[in-house]
C-alpha positions in Angstrom: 4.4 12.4 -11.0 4.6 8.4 -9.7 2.2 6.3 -8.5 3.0 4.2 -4.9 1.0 1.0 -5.0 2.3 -0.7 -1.8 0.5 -4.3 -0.3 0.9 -4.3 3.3 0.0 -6.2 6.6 -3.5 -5.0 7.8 -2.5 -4.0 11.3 0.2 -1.9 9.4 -1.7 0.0 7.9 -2.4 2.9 10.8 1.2 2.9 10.8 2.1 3.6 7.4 -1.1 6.4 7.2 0.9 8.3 9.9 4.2 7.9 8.4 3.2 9.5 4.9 0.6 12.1 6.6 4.6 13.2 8.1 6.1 13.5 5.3 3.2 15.9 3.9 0.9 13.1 1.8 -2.4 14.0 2.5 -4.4 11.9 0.2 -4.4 8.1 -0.3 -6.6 5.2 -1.5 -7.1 1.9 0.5 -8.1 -1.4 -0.7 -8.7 -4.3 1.0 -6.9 -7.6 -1.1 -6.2 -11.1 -0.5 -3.1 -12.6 -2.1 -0.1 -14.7 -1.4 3.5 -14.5 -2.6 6.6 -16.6 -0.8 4.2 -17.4 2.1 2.3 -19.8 0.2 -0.8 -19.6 2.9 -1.5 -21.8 6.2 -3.3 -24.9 7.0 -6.2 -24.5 9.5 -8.5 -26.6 11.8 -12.3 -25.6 11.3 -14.2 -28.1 13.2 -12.4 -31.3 13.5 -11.5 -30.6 9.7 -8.5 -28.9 8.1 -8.1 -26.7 5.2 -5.9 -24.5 3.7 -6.2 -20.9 3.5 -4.3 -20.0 0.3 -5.1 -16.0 0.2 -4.1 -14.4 3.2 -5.7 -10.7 4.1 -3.6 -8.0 3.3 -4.2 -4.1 2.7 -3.2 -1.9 -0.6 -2.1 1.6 -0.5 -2.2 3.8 -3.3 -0.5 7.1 -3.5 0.1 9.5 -5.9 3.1 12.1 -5.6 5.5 15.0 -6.8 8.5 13.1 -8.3 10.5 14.9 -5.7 8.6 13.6 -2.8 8.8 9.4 -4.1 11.9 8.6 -2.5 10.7 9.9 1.1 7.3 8.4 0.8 8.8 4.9 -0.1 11.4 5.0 2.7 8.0 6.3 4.9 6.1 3.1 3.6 9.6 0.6 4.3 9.9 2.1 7.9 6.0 1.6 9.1 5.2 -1.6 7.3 8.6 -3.6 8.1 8.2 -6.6 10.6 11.1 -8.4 9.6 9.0 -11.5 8.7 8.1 -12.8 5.6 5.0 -11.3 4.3 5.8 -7.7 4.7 5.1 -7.1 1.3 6.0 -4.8 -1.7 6.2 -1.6 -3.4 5.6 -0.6 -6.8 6.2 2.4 -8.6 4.8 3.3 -11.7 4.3 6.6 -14.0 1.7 9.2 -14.0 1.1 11.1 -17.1 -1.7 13.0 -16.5 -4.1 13.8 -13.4 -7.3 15.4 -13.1 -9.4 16.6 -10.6 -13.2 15.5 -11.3 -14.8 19.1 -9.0 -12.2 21.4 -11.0 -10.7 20.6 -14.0 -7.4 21.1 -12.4 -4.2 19.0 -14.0 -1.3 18.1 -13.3 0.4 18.5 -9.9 -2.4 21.1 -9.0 -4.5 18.2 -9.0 -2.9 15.5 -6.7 
């Protein structure tokens, strides 16, 4: 099993939902972050005075899958969450040794 971690644009995020809910994902955890990578942030006007806003809102998926269905759900993720402008963000992939469902003691696959 792999875990998805991807960090997206906010108003992406309905997009990307549907995308992976197609390909037969039916659970997934949302966080709202703040970060920064090549953007390096904007300067703002607040008032008469500026400042910079160094995090910038974004939106982090996580999704756990069959190793079988990783390839689809990252192609998924890349279709919905592209703009073509910087920012867009990334995907990372990471193993999953073991999973266990809290209600039934189920493991493994049975449990994602």
């Amino acid at each position: 099993m792999k875990k998805i971690e991807a960090i997206i644009k906010p108003f992406k995020l309905d997009e990307v939902k549907d995308a992976l809910h197609e390909i037969g994902l039916q659970g997934l955890t949302v966080v709202e972050a703040k970060g920064f990578g090549r953007q390096k942030g904007h300067t703002e006007l607040y008032r008469g005075a500026e400042y910079v806003v160094d995090f910038l809102p974004k939106v982090k998926i996580e999704v756990i899958c069959t190793d079988d269905l990783v390839d689809r759900a990252v192609e998924a993720i890349q279709q919905a969450a592209r703009t073509g402008r910087i920012g867009d963000g990334k995907i990372f992939i990471s193993e999953i040794q073991e999973v266990i469902r809290i209600r039934t003691g189920e493991r493994g696959e049975d449990a994602v």
